[in-house]
Every structure is written in structure tokens, then in C-alpha cells.
C-alpha positions as CSV (number, residue, x, y, z in Angstrom):
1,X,-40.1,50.0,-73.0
2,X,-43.5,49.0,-71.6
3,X,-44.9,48.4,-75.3
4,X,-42.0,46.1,-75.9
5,X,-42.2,44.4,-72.7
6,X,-45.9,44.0,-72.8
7,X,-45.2,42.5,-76.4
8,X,-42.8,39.8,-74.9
9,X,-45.3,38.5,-72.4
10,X,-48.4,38.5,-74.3
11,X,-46.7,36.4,-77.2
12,X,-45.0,33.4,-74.5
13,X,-41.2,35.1,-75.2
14,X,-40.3,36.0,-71.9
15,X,-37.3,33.2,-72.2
16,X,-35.9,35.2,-75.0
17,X,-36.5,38.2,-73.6
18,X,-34.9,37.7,-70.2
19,X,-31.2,38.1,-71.4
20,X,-31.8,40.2,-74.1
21,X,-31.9,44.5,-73.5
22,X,-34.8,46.2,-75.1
23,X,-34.4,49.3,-77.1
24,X,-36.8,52.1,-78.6
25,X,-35.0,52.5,-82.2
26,X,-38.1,55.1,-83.3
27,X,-40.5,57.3,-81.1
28,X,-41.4,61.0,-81.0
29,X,-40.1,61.8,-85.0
30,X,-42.6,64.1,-85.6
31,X,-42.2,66.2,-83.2
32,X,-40.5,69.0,-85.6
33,X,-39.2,69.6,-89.4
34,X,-35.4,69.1,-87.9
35,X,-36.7,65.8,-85.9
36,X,-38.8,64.5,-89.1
37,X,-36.1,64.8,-91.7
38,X,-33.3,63.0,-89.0
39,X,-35.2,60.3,-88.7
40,X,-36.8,59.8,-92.4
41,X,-35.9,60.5,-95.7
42,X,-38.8,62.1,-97.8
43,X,-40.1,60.0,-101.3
44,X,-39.7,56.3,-101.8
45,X,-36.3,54.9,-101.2
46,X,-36.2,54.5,-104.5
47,X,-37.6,57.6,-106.4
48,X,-41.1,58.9,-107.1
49,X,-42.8,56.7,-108.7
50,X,-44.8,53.2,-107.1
51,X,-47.1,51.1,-108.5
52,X,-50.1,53.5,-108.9
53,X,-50.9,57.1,-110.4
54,X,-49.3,59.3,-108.0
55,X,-45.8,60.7,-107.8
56,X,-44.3,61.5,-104.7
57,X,-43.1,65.5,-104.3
58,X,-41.8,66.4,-101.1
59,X,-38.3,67.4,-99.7
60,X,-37.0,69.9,-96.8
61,X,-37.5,72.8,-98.6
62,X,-41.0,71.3,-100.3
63,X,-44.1,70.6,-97.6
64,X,-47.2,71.1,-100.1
65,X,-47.9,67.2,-99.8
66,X,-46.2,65.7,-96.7
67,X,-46.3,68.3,-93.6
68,X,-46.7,68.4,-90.2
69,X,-49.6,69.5,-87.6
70,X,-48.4,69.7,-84.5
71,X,-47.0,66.1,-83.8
72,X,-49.0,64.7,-86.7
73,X,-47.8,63.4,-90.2
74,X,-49.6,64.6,-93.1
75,X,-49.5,63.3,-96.3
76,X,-52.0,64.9,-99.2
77,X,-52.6,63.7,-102.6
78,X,-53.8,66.5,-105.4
79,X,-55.5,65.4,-109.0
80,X,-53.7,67.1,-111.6
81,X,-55.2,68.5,-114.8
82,X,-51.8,68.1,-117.1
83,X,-49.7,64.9,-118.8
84,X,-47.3,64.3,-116.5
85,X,-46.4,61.0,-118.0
86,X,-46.0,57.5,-117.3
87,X,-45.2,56.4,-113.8
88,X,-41.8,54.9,-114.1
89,X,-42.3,52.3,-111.9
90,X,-44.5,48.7,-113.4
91,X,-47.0,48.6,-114.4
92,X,-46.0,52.1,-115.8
93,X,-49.8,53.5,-114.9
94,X,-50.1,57.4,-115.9
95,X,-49.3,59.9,-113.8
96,X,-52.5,61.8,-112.2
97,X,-52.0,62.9,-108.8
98,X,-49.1,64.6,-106.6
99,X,-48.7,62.9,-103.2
100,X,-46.4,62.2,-100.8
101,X,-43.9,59.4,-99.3
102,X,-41.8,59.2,-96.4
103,X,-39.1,56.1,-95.2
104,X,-37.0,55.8,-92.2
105,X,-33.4,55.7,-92.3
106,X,-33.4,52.5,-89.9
107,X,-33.9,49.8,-91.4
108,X,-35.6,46.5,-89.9
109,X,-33.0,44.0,-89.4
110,X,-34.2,40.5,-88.1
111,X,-30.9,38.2,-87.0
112,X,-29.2,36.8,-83.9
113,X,-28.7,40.1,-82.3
114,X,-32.2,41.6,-83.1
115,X,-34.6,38.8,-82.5
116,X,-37.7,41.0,-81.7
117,X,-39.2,44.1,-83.6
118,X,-42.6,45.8,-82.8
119,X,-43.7,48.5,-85.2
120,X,-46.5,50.6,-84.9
121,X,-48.5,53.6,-85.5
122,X,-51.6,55.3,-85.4
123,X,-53.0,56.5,-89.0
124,X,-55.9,58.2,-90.2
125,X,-56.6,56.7,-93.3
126,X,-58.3,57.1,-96.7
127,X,-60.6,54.2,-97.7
128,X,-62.2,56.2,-101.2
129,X,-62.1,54.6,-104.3
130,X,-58.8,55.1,-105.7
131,X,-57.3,55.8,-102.5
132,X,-54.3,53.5,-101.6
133,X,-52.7,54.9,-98.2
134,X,-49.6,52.3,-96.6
135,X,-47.7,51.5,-94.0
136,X,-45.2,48.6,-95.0
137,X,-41.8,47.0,-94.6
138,X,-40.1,45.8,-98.0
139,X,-36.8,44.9,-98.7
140,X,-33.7,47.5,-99.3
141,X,-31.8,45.0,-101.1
142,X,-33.6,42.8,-102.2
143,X,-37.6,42.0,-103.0
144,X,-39.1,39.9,-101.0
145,X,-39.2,40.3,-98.1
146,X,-42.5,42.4,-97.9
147,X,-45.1,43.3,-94.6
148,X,-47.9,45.5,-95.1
149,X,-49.6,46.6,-91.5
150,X,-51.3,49.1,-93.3
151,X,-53.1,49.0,-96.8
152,X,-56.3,50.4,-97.8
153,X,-57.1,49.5,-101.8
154,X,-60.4,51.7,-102.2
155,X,-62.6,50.4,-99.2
156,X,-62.9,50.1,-95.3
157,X,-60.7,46.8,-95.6
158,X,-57.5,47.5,-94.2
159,X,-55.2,43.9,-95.8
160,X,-52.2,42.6,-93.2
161,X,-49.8,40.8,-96.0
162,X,-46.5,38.9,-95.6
163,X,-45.0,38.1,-98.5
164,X,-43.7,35.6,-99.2
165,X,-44.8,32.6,-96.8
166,X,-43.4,29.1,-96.0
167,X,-45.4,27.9,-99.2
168,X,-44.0,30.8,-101.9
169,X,-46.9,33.1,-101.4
170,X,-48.7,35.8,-100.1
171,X,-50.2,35.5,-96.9
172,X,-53.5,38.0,-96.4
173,X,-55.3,38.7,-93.3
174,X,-58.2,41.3,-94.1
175,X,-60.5,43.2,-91.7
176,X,-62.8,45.5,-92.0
177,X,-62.4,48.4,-90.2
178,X,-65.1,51.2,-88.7
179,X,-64.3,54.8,-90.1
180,X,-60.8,54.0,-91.6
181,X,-60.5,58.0,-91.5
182,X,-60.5,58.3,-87.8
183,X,-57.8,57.6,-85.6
184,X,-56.8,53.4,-85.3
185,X,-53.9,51.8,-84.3
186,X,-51.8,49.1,-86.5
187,X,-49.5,47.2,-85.3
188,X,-46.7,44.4,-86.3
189,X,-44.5,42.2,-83.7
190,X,-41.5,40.3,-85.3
191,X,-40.1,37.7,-83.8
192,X,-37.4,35.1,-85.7
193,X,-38.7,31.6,-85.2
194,X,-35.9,29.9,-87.5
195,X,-32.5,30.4,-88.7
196,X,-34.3,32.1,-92.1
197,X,-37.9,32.5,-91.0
198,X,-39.5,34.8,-88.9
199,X,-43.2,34.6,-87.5
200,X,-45.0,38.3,-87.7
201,X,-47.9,38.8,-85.5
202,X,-50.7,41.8,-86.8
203,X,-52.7,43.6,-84.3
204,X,-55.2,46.0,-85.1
205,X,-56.4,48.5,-82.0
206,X,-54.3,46.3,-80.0
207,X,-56.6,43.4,-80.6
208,X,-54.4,40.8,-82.5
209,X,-55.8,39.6,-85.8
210,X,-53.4,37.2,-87.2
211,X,-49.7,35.2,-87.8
212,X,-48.1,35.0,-90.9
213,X,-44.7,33.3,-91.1
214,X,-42.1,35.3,-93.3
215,X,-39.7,32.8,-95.2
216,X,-36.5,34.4,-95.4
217,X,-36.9,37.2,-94.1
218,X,-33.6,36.9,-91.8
219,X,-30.6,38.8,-92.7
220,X,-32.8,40.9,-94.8
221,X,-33.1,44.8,-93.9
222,X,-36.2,45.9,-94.8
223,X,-37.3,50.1,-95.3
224,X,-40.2,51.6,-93.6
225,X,-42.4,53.3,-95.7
226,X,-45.1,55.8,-95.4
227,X,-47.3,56.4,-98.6
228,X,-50.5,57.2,-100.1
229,X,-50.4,55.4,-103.3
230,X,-53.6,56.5,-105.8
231,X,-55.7,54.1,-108.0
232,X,-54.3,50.7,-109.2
233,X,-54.9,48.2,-107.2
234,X,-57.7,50.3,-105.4
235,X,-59.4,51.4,-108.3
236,X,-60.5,54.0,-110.7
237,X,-61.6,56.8,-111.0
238,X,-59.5,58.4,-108.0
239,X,-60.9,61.5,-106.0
240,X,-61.1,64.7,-108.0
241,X,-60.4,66.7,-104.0
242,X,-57.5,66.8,-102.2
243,X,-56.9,63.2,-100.3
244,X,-55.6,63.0,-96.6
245,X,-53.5,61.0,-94.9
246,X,-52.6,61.1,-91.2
247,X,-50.1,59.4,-89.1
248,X,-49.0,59.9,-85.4
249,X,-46.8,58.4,-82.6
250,X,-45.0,55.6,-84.9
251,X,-43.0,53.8,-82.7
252,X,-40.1,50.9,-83.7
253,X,-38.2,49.1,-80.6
254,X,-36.3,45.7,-80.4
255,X,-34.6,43.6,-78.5
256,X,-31.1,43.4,-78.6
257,X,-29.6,39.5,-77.8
């Protein structure tokens, strides 16, 4: 309540705010296996496979890559030293590591009724070469809409992307970060500017870093995903030890109109 309200004011929506209710959709999931596994689904929505050389393992009954310490998500990716395949997903990469995934069974919605979203967490992330660790919003029924609050691709870079913006593209805001691997805070606010457009605002240890407008992104629910991706767009070769990925206190509210 007091992130969402201090959201409101700091962004100049106070008039939208002042007849609408907010409401903590997300908060405290990782407090337990039974908590966890209400909350999010294990894998990608869609499968195993991504756009890199890991496949995603991990289900109720399987916690050798996404676990929990204490109130802490942990995702770990492990080389393999067999053919596993082709990933099944473009650009069909082979497979070389076993990793993990998680998404949350809310969706982000963005319409009349839920002008507002904040989502947030605190990670621990991987910046090696061929590490590729997320935290993202992408369409469930369609592609776009896309946000990435979180994406390391091999380095201490950490990219805030929309996609697609008011011109048909990606828009990129890229910092670099001071030890990725200890604890930071990423943040997105959402806020719908338009009858099809929202305007998403990045923050980065509660400092914001920069507005992207999303075109079209209204009406569209959107998955929250949790994933460390290996090699492709952050490079080859991947680490030969175990990779580790941390998350903690992710927290989704809105306000309801």
C-alpha cells in the first residue's frame, strides 16, 4: 500500500489515484513450497525451451534447479556433458545447460479498471558471459507486448526494454550496474496514458532511470516470468560451474478504478 501510494505521488497521478482503491495482487510468495507453487506455475508458460541453450526442469515434486532458502528464490543453471538436442524454441540453439523458470498465475492486465501496475523485486543476478538471468512481462496471447525490468546478456549491463514503442520498435534504456550478483532492486510502474498505450516508468534501486511508452499494450494480459536464460544473446562459451540466480520480496499491486 505505501509502495503503491508513494508510486502515485512521485509520478503527478494523484487525480487518478484519488477515486481509485489500491490493491497488493503479489507479495510474500516465497514464503513456502505450498505459497510458491499457489502463486506461480514452474517452467515458461509455454514449455521448456526459450531462446537460449538452457531447458527449464523444475516442478513440485522437482527442486534441483529452482528452490527455495528461506524466503529467497533460487534458480541454478548446470552445464551438461550429453546431446540433449535442439532447443525447440527459435532460433532452435542446442541444448547445454539445465536451469530453471518460474511465471505467475496473475497476469498483468492494463484497462479501464486497472490503470496502475507496479512490479518489482529484488534479484541477485548473474552478469558472466553466457549468463542471461530475467525478469519480464510478455504477452499470454499474443507477442508483443513485451517489458524486461530485468536482463543481463553476459555483462554488468542490466537493459530496461519495451517493446514495441509508438514508432514500431524497441525501446532500450541500459545501465550499468555495481556487482549485478549482490542484492538490487528493479522496478516497473505502469500507468495507461491512452485508450491503447501505456507509459512504463523503470527504476533501478529506487532511482528512476527511464520512460518508455508501450503501444498497445492495453487489453493485453501479459505473464510474469522469472528465468535464467544461458548463452544466446549473452554469449558463448557459458560457465562450465553451476550458475545462480536469486530473487526476493517480488511484489505486484494496482489500482483498481
Amino acid at each position: 500500500m505505501v509502495a503503491g501510494g508513494a508510486g502515485l505521488a512521485a509520478l503527478g497521478t494523484s487525480g487518478i489515484g484519488r477515486a481509485a482503491t489500491w490493491e497488493t495482487v503479489i507479495n510474500g510468495s516465497f514464503a513456502n513450497y505450498s505459497t510458491l507453487e499457489s502463486v506461480w506455475n514452474y517452467r515458461y508458460p509455454w514449455g521448456s525451451d526459450h531462446n537460449g541453450t538452457a531447458r527449464m526442469y523444475a516442478s513440485a515434486s522437482d527442486h534441483n534447479h529452482v528452490y527455495l532458502e528461506g524466503s529467497t528464490l533460487v534458480i541454478k543453471a548446470t552445464r551438461i556433458n550429453w546431446d540433449e538436442g535442439n532447443s525447440s524454441a527459435d532460433p532452435h540453439l542446442p541444448i547445454r545447460y539445465h536451469s530453471g523458470a518460474v511465471h505467475a498465475r496473475q497476469h498483468v492486465l492494463v484497462n479501464d479498471q486497472f490503470p496502475n501496475w507496479e512490479v518489482r523485486g529484488e534479484f541477485q543476478a548473474p552478469s558472466a558471459r553466457g549468463t542471461w538471468p530475467a525478469f519480464w512481462l510478455t504477452g499470454a496471447n499474443s507477442w508483443p507486448p513485451e517489458s524486461d525490468i530485468l536482463e543481463y546478456k553476459g555483462d554488468a549491463r542490466n537493459w530496461f526494454n519495451t517493446y514495441k514503442n509508438a514508432s514500431g520498435g524497441w525501446s532500450n534504456t541500459i545501465r550499468s550496474v555495481s556487482s549485478p550478483g549482490s542484492w538490487h532492486t528493479y522496478r516497473a510502474w505502469i500507468t495507461k496514458v491512452s485508450a491503447t498505450d501505456v507509459d512504463i516508468h523503470y527504476y533501478l534501486d529506487g532511482a528512476w532511470v527511464g520512460q518508455h511508452r508501450g503501444a498497445n499494450f492495453v487489453g493485453k494480459p501479459m505473464w510474469i516470468i522469472i528465468n535464467l536464460q544461458m548463452e544466446g544473446s549473452s554469449g558463448t562459451s557459458g560457465p562450465t560451474t553451476d550458475t545462480y540466480y536469486r530473487a526476493r520480496n517480488i511484489y505486484v499491486g494496482r489500482t483498481r478504478a
